[in-house]
N, C-alpha and C positions, 0 to 999 in steps of 0.2 A: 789204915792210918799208919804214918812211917815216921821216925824221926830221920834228918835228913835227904838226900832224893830221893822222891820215888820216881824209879824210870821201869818203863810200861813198853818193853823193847819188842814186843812182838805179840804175835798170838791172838785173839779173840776173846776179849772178856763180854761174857752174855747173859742180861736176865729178861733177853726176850721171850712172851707170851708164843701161848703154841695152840694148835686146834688137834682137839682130842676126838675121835669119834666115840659115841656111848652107843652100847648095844651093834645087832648084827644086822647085815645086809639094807635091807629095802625100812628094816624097820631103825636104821639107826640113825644120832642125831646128831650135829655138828655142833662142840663145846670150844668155845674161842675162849682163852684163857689168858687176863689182861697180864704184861710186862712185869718186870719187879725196878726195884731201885737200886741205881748202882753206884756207890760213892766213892769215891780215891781222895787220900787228901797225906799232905807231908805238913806234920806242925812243924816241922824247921825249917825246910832247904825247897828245892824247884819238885814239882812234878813235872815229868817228861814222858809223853806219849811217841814212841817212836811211829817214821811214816809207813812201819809193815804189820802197824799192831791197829787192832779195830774194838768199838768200845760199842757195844749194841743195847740197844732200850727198845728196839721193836715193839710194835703188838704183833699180834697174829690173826690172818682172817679180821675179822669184824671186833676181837677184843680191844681193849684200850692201848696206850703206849707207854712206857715207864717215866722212870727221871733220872737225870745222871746229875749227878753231882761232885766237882773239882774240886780244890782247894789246897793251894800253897799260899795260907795268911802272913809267910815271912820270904817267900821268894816268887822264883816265876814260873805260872802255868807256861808249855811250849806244847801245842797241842798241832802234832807236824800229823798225826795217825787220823785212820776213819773215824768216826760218828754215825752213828748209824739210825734211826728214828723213826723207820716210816708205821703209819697209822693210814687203816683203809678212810673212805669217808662216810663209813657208818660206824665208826669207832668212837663215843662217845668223846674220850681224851685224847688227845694228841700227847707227842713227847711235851717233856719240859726237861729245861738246860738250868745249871745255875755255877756259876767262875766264879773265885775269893780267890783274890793271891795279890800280893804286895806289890807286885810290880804289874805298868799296865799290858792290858794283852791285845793281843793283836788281830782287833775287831775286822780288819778287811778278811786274814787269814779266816779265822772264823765267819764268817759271811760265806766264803766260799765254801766252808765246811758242813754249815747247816746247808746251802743250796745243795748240797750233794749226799746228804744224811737220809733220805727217803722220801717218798710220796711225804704231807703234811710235819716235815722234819721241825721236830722245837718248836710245834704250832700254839704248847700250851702257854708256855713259858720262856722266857731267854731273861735270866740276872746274872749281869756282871758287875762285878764291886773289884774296885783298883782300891787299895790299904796306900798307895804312894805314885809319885807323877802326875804326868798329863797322860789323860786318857783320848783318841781320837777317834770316830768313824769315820774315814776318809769318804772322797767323794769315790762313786762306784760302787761302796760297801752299801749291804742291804741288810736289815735285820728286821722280820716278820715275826710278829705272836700276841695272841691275845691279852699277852700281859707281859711290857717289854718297861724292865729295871735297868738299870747303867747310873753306876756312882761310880767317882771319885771322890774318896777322903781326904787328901791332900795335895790335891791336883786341880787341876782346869779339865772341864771336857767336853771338846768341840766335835760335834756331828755336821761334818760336808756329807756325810752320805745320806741312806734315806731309813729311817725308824716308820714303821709301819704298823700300826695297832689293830688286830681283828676283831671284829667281832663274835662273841662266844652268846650261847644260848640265852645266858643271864643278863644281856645287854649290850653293849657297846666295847671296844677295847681299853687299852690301858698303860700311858707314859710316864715312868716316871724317873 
């Protein structure tokens, strides 16, 4: 957490999961070990992921996938950098994504970003919360997860694209 910008200019930040082998040879066993949680956030000013910096929540092998977590509650996320989330599909959890920043963000940008984040990228989750404006999904934008959030607090927010709800083990998916 930062007062003022946080800018994210380069580099690989990772609390991706890893597969560990336990014991030796013929007698040893594959440990998939689930992601962790990665949070950035500026209580004042913009967070800024530059486009040569990468932000990973992987699992690994068959473990689960983490969660990333943004938040500029008084400026704007600009999120130009990778995302990274893939999850095998015997991975219990998929990623999960979650944006807070006061200004709205730029859901087509993001659409293209989770398409390109891994195999099951932000399958678990996608919440974005606009604190100010109009929020839009343009047409073309796609946003997929078993649990898809999108507010605006003082704004209007129009969805031309396509919001798509999966389904998760415990039932059906989830709009709201």
């Amino acid at each position: 957490s930062a007062d003022g910008d946080l800018r994210i200019s380069g580099g690989r930040l990772s609390v991706a999961g890893r597969s560990d082998a336990i014991g030796n040879g013929s007698q040893s066993v594959r440990s998939d070990l689930a992601a962790g949680s990665l949070t950035a956030a500026s209580a004042t000013g913009n967070l800024l992921l530059a486009a040569v910096a990468t932000l990973d929540v992987s699992g690994a092998g068959d473990g689960d996938a983490g969660r990333l977590s943004l938040a500029a509650p008084q400026g704007t996320l600009a999120l130009a950098g990778n995302l990274r989330a893939d999850a095998s599909d015997a991975a219990v959890m998929a990623a999960g994504l979650r944006l807070d920043s006061r200004e709205p963000v730029k859901l087509d940008d993001l659409s293209t970003a989770i398409a390109q984040a891994g195999h099951r990228g932000f399958e678990q989750q996608i919440a974005v919360r606009n604190r100010g404006g109009d929020q839009v999904l343009p047409a073309g934008a796609r946003l997929r997860a078993q649990s898809l959030q999108i507010s605006s607090d003082a704004g209007s927010l129009t969805v031309a694209g396509e919001l798509v709800a999966l389904p998760s083990a415990a039932g059906g998916g989830l709009i709201q």
